[in-house]
C-alpha positions as CSV (number, residue, x, y, z in Angstrom):
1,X,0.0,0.0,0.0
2,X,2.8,2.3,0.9
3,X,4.1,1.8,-2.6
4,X,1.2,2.8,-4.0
5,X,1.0,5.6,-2.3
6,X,4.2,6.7,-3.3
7,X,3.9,6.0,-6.6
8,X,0.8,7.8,-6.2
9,X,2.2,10.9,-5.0
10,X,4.9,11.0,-7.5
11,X,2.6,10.5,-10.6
12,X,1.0,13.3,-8.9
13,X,3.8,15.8,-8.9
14,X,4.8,14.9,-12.4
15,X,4.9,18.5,-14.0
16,X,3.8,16.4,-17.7
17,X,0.6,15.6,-16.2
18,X,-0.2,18.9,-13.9
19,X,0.2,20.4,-17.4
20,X,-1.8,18.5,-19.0
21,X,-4.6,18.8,-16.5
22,X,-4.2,22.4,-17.0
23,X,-4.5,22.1,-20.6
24,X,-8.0,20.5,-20.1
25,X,-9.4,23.2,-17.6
26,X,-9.6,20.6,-14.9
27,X,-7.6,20.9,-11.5
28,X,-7.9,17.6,-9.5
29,X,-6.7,14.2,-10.5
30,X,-10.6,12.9,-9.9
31,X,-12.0,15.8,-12.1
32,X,-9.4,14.2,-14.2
33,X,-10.5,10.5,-14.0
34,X,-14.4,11.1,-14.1
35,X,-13.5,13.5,-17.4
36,X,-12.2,10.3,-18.8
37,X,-15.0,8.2,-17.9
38,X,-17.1,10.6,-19.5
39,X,-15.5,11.0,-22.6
40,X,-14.6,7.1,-22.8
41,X,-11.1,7.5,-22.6
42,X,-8.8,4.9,-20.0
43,X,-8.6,6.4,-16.0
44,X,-4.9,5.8,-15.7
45,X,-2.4,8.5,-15.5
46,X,0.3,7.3,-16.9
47,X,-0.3,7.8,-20.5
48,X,2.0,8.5,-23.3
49,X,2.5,12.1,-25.2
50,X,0.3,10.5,-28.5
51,X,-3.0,9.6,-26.3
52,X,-2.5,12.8,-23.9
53,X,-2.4,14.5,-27.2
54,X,-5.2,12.7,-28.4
55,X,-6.8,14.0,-24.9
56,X,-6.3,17.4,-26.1
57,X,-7.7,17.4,-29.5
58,X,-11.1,15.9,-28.7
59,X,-11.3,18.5,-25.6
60,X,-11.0,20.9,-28.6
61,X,-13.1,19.7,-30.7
62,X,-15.7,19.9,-28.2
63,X,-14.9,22.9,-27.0
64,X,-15.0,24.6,-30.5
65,X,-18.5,22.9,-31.1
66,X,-20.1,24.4,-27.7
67,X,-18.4,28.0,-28.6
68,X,-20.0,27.4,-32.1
69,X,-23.8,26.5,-30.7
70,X,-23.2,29.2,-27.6
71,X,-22.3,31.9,-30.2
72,X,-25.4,30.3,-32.7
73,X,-27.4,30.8,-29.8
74,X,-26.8,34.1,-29.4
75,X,-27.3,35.2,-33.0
76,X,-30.5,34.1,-32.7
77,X,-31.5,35.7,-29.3
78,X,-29.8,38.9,-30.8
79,X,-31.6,38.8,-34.3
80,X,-34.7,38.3,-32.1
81,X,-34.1,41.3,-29.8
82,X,-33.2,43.6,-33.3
83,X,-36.4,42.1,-34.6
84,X,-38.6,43.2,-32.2
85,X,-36.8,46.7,-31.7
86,X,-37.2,47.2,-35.5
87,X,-40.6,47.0,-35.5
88,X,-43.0,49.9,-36.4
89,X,-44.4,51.6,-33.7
90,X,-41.4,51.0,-30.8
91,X,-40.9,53.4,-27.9
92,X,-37.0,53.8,-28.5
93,X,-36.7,55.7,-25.1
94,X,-38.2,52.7,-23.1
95,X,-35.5,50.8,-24.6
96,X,-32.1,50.7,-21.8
97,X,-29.5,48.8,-23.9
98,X,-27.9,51.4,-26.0
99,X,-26.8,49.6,-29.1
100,X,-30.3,48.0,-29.3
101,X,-31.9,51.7,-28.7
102,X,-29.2,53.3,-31.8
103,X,-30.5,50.2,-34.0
104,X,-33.8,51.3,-33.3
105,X,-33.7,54.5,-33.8
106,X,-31.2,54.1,-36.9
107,X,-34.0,51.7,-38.6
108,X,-36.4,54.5,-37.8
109,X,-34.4,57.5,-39.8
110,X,-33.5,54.8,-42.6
111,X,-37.0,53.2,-42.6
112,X,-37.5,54.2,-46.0
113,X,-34.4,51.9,-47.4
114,X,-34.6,49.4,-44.9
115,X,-38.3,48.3,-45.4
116,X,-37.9,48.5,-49.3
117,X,-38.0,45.0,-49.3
118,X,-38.3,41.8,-46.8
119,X,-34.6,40.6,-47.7
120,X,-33.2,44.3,-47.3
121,X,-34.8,44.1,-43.2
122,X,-33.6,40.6,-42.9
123,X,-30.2,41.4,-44.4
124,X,-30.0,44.4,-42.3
125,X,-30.6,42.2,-39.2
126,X,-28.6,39.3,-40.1
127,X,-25.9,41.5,-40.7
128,X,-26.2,43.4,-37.3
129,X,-25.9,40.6,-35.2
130,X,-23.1,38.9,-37.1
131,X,-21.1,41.7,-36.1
132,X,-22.5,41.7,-32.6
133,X,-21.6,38.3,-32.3
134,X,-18.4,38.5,-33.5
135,X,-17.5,41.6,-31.6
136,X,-16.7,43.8,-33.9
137,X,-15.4,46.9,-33.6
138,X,-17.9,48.7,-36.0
139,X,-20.7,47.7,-33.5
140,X,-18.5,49.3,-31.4
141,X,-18.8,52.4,-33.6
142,X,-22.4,52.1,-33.8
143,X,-23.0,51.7,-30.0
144,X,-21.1,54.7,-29.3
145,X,-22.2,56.6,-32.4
146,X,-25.1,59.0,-33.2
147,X,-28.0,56.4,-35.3
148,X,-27.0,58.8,-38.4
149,X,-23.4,59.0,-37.8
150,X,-20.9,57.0,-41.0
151,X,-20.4,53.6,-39.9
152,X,-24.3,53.1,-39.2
153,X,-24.9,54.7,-42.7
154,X,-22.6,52.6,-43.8
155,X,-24.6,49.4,-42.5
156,X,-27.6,50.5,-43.8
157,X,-26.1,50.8,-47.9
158,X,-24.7,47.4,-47.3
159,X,-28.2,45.9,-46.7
160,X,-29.7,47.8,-49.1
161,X,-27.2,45.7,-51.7
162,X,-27.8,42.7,-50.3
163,X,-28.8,41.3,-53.3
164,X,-25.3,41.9,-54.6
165,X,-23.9,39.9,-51.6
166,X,-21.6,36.8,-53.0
167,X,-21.0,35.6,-49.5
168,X,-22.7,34.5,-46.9
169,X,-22.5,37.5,-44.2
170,X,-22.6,34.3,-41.4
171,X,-19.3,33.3,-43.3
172,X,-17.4,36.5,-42.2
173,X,-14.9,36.8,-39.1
174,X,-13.6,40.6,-38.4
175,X,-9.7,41.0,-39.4
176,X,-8.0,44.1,-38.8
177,X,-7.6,45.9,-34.9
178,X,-9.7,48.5,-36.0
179,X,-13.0,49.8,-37.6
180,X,-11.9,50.8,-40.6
181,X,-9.5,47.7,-41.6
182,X,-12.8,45.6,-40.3
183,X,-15.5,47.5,-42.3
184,X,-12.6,47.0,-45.5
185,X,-13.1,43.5,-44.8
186,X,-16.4,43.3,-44.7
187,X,-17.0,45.0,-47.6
188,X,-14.7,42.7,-49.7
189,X,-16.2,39.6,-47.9
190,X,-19.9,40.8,-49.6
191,X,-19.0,42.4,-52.8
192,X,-15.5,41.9,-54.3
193,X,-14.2,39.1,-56.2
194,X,-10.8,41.1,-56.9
195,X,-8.4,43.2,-56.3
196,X,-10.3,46.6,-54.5
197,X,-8.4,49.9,-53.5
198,X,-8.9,50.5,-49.8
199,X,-9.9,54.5,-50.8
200,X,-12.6,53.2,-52.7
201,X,-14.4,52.0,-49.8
202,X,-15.0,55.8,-48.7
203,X,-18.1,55.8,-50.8
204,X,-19.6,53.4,-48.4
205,X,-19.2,55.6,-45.6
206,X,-20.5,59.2,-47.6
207,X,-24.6,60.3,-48.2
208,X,-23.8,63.8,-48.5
209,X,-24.4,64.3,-52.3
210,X,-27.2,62.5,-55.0
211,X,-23.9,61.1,-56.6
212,X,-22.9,58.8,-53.4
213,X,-25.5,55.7,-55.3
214,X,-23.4,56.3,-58.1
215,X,-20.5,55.5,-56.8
216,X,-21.1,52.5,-54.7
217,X,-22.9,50.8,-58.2
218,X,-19.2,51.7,-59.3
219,X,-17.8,49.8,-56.5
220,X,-20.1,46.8,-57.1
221,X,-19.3,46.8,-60.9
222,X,-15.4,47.0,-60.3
223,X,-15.5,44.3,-57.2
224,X,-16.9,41.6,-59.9
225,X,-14.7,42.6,-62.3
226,X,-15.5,45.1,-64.8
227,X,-12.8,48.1,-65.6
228,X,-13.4,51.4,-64.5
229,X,-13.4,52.5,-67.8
230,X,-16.3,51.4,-68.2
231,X,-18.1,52.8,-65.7
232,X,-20.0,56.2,-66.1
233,X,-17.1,58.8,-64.9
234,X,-17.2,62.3,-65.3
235,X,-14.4,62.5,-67.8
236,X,-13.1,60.2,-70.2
237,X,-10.3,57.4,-68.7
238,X,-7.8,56.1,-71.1
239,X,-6.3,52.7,-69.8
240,X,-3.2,54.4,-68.6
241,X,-6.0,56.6,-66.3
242,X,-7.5,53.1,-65.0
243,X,-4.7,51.3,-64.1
244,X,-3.3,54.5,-61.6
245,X,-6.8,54.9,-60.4
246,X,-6.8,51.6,-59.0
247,X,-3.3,52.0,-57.3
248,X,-4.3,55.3,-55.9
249,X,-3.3,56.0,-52.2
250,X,-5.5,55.1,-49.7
251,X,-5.9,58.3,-48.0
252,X,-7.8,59.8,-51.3
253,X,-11.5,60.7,-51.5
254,X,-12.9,59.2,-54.5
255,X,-13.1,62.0,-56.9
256,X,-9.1,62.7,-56.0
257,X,-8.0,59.3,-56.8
258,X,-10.1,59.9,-60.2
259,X,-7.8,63.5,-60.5
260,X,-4.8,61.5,-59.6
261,X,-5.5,58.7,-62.0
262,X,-6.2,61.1,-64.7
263,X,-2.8,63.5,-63.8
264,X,-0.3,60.3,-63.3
265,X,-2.5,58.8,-67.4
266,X,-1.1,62.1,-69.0
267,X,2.9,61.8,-67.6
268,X,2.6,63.1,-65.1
269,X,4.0,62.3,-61.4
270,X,3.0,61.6,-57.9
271,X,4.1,64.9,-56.7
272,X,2.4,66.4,-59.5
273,X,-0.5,65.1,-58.6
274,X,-0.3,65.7,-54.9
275,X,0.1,69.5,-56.1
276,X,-3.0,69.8,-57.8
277,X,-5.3,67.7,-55.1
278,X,-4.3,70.6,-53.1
279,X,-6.1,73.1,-55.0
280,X,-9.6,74.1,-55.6
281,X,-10.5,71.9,-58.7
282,X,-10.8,67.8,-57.3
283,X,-14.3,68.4,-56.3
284,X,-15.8,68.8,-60.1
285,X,-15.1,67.8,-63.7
286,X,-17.6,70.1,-65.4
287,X,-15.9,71.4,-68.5
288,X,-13.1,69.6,-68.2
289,X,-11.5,70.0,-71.5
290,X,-9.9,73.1,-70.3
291,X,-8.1,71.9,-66.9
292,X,-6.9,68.9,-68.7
293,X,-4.8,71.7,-71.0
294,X,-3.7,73.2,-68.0
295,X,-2.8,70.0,-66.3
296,X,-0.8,68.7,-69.9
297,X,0.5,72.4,-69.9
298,X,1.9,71.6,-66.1
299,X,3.7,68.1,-66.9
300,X,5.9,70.0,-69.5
301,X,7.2,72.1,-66.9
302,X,8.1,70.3,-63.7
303,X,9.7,73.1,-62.4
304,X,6.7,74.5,-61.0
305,X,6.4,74.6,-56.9
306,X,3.6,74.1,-55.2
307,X,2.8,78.0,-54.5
308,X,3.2,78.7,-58.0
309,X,1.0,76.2,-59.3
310,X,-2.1,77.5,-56.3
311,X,-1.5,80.7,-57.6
312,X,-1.8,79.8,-61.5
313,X,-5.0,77.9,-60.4
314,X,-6.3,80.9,-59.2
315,X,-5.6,82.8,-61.5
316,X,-6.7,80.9,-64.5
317,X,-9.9,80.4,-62.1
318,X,-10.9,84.2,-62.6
319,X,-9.5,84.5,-66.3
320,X,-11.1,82.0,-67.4
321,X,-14.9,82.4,-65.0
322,X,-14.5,85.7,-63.9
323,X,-15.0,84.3,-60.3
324,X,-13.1,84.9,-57.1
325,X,-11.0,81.3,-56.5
326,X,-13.3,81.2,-53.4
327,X,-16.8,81.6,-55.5
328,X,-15.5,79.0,-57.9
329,X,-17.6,75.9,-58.1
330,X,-18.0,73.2,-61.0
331,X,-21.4,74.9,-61.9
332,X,-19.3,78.3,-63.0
333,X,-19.7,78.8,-66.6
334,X,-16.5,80.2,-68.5
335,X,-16.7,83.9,-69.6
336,X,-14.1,83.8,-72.2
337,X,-11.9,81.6,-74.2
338,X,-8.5,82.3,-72.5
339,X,-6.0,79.2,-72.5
340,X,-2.5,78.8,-71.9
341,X,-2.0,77.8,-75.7
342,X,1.3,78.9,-77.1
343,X,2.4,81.0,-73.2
344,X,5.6,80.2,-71.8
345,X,6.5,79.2,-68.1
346,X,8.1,83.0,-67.1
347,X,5.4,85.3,-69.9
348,X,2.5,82.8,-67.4
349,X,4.4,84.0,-64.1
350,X,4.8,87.1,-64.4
351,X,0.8,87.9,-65.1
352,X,0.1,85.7,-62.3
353,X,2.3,87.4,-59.7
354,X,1.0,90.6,-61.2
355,X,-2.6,89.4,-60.7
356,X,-1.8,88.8,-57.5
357,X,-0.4,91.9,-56.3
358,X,-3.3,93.5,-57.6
359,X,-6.0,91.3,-55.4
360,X,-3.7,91.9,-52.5
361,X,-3.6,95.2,-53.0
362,X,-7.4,95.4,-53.3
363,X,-7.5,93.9,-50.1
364,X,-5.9,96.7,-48.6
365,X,-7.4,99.5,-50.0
366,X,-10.7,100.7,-48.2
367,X,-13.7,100.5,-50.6
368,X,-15.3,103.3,-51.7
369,X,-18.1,104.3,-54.1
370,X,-19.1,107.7,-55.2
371,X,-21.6,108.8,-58.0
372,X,-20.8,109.8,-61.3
373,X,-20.3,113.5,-61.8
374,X,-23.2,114.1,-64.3
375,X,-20.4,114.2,-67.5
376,X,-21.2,112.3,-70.3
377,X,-18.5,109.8,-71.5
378,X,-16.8,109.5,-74.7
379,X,-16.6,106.9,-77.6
380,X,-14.4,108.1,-80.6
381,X,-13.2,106.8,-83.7
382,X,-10.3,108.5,-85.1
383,X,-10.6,108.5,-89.2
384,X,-7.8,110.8,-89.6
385,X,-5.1,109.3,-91.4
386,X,-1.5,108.1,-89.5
387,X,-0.3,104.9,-87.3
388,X,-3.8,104.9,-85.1
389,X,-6.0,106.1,-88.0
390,X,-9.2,104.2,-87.5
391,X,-8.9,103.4,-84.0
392,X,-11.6,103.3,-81.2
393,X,-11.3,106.0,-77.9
394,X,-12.9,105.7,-75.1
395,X,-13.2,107.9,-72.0
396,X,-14.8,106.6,-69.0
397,X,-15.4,107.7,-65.3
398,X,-13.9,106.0,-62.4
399,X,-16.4,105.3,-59.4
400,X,-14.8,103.2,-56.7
401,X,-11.7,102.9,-55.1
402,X,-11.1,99.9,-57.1
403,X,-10.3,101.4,-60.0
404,X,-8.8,104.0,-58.7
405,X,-6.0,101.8,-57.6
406,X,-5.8,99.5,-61.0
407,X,-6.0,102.5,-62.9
408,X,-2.9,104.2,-60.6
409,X,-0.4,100.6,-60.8
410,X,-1.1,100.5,-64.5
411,X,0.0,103.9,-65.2
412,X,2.4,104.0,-62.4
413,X,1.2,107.3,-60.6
414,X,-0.4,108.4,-57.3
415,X,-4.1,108.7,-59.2
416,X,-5.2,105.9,-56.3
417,X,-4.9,108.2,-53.9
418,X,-7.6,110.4,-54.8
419,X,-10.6,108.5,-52.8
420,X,-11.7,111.1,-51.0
421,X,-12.0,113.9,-52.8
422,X,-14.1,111.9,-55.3
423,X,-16.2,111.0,-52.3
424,X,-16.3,114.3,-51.3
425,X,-17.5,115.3,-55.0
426,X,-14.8,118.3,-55.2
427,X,-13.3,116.0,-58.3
428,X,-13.8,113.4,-60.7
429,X,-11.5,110.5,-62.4
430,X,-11.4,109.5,-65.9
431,X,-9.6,107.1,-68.1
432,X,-8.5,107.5,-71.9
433,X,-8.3,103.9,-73.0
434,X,-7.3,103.0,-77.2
435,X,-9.2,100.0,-78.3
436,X,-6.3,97.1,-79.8
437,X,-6.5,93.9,-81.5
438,X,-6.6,92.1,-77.8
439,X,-8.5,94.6,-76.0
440,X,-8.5,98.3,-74.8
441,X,-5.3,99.6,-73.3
442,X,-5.2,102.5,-70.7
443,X,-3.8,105.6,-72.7
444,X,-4.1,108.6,-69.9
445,X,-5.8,109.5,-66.6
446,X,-7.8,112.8,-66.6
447,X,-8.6,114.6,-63.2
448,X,-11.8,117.1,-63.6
449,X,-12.4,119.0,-61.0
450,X,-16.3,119.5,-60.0
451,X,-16.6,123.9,-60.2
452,X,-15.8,124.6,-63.5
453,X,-15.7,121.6,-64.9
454,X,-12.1,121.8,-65.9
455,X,-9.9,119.7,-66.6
456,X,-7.3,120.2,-64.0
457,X,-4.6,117.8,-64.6
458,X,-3.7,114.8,-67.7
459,X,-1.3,112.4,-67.3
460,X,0.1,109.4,-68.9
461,X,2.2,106.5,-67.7
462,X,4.8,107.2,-65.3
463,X,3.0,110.7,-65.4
464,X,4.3,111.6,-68.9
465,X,2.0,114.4,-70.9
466,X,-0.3,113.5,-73.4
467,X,1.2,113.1,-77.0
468,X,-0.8,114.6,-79.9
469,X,-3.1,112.2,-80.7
470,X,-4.1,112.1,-77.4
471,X,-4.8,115.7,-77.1
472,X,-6.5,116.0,-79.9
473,X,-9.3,113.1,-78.7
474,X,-9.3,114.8,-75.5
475,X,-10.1,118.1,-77.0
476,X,-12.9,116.8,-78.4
477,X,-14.1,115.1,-75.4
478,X,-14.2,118.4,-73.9
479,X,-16.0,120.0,-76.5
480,X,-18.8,117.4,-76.6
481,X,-18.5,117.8,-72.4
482,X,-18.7,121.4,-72.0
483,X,-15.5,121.6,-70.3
484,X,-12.6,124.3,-69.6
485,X,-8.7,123.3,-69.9
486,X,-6.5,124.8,-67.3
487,X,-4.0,127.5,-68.0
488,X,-1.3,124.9,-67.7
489,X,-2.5,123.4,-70.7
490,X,-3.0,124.8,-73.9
491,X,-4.9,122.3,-75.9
């Protein structure tokens, strides 16, 4: 007996076997022994590694089973409890779990997608408590979340395509340590056969414009298969435009990742690209004939920097619309033809800086407006014979500050800073302008004062007198005018 016991004991100690007991979740040596008889394996404890293994596995197996029937069990209770807090009429604030009082009240604010159709309520459901019982981290998002907020919109388009579900959503396991790598699996679980950039799955989580159906049909189309190409984009895609659309980065919206495939199509590069997604022009393609001349116009000089390029972009913004860059939307319609056809990379520069200065300084300068004088403007055409002969003349009155200043950096003289008396009324502005093949040009400033109506003081640019020819339509502006010169000039 005492050899029993001591063999007993040691059997007892032996590390192999308190490991295994372990292993199983039992901690005695009878749990151990009625476990056996229960499972019909042999009561003794000395067993070799292959049955101890053998142990092992079938604990396992019936572990995985009951975890399997436990976690069935509770997709049913849960698609039960969703069932009956989806139903029309339910109190949502007599309702104390608060994912079950979100669902609720999501189903409510999306009743009229998700009671389109029996399967679209079941889907919705089936797919709610799949995540719930598989603890995902978009229930997470949900639970937390507003019943409107992305990831429950996002819920709620998936069911709505559940007849374009190639998987069983029962079939799916979260992967990814967050919401968004777990919602990117769940999408591709449902809807994509292939290859699927992760940006595109951003149209899953939008419902802020009528286009957002539009572009999830895209991403159904391309997850079976079908090109890009042939989907219906807002500009034409050549296959060099498709294949760097679908290897966009994954922290583009939708429409940037269309830019960038179109951009990196022509020759261009990434940093190109990255350039112009930083301007105002990714969220439209209206009239897109003339931004992709720009863009081609860009690729053949890669010297530009990025402040250059924001500024061209704005600038070609109000030549082209006659908007500020901040009015400019995809619904402006052009005002003229201007394009960058046949202008070089300094000519371009040097009217955009120049531009610039000018809304700068217009930023500055108080703005005032004052009313006309009561002098009657002037349209001439000059038929006498010489280097002008048949040329157009206009003289027109400055009324706001505005064009005090253009009128003053033009002609490079101190004409801007004559605001106030022309508020005040004790003088008036005008500018002699010579119509040329591309458009008026600013000939001389004329300064009138208000008692006797005369003409005070003429000056051209960089305050040089008049020449002849512009004396002599000036003369007869006056004459048509009623006005007096001063002694200092003798027209």
């Amino acid at each position: 007996m005492s050899c029993r016991k001591g063999t007993s004991t040691k059997q007892t100690a032996d590390p192999e076997l308190l490991a295994h007991l372990q292993s199983l979740n039992l901690k005695t040596i009878g749990e151990y022994r009625q476990w056996c008889v229960e499972n019909g394996f042999r009561t003794r404890l000395r067993k070799s590694r292959r049955q101890r293994c053998e142990e092992l596995l079938y604990f396992r197996r019936r572990l995985a089973v009951k975890c399997l029937q436990q976690r069935k069990q509770e997709q049913r209770s849960m698609f039960e409890k969703l069932d009956a807090v989806c139903s029309p009429g339910i109190e949502t604030g007599s309702i104390s779990d608060p994912l079950l009082r979100n669902i609720s009240e999501l189903f409510q604010y999306r009743c009229q997608i998700l009671n389109r159709s029996e399967l679209i309520r079941d889907s919705f459901l089936r797919l709610i408590s799949q995540l719930y019982c598989n603890k995902s981290k978009i229930i997470d998002a949900v639970k937390t979340g507003i019943p409107w907020d992305c990831f429950s919109t996002a819920l709620v388009f998936i069911a709505a395509e559940a007849r374009s579900w190639i998987r069983p959503v029962e079939k799916w396991r979260p992967r990814g340590s967050n919401v968004d790598r777990q919602l990117a699996s769940l999408l591709r679980h449902l809807f994509v056969k292939y290859r699927m950039p992760l940006f595109f799955d951003s149209v899953w989580l939008a419902d802020y414009s009528p286009h957002c159906a539009l572009w999830r049909d895209w991403y159904l189309e391309v997850g079976q298969g079908q090109n890009i190409r042939h989907c219906e984009l807002p500009i034409s895609y050549t296959k060099k435009m498709a294949h760097y659309f679908m290897r966009a980065p994954q922290d583009l919206s939708l429409l940037q990742a269309i830019r960038w495939g179109q951009i990196l199509g022509m020759g261009g590069d990434a940093r190109l690209a990255r350039m112009i997604l930083s301007t105002r022009l990714t969220p439209g393609f209206s009239r897109d004939e003339f931004w992709s001349a720009v863009f081609q116009w860009m690729i053949l000089h890669p010297q530009l920097e990025l402040d250059q390029l924001r500024l061209i972009v704005d600038y070609l913004i109000f030549q082209r619309y006659g908007v500020s860059p901040v009015e400019y939307d995809e619904d402006s319609s052009p005002i003229n033809e201007y394009s960058l056809k046949g202008r070089t990379f300094q000519s371009l520069l040097r009217d955009v800086n120049e531009w610039h200065r000018d809304q700068e300084n217009k930023k500055r300068i108080p703005e005032y407006e004052w009313e006309p004088s009561g002098i009657p403007e002037f349209d001439f055409r000059d038929e006498e014979d010489g280097a002008q002969s048949g040329k157009r003349w206009v003289i027109r009155e400055l009324l706001n500050s505005y064009e005090l200043d253009i009128e003053g950096n033009h002609m490079n003289h101190c004409v801007g800073t004559y605001a106030s008396s022309c508020v005040d009324g004790d003088c008036s502005i005008w500018s002699m302008q010579i119509e040329l093949e591309k458009g008026f040009k600013k000939a001389i400033t004329i300064e009138v004062r208000k008692e006797p109506h005369l003409i005070c003081e003429v000056r051209g640019k960089a305050n040089r007198l008049p020449n002849p020819r512009e004396r002599n339509v000036l003369r007869r502006w006056a004459e048509t005018a009623g006005l007096k010169f001063s002694s200092y000039y003798s027209f």
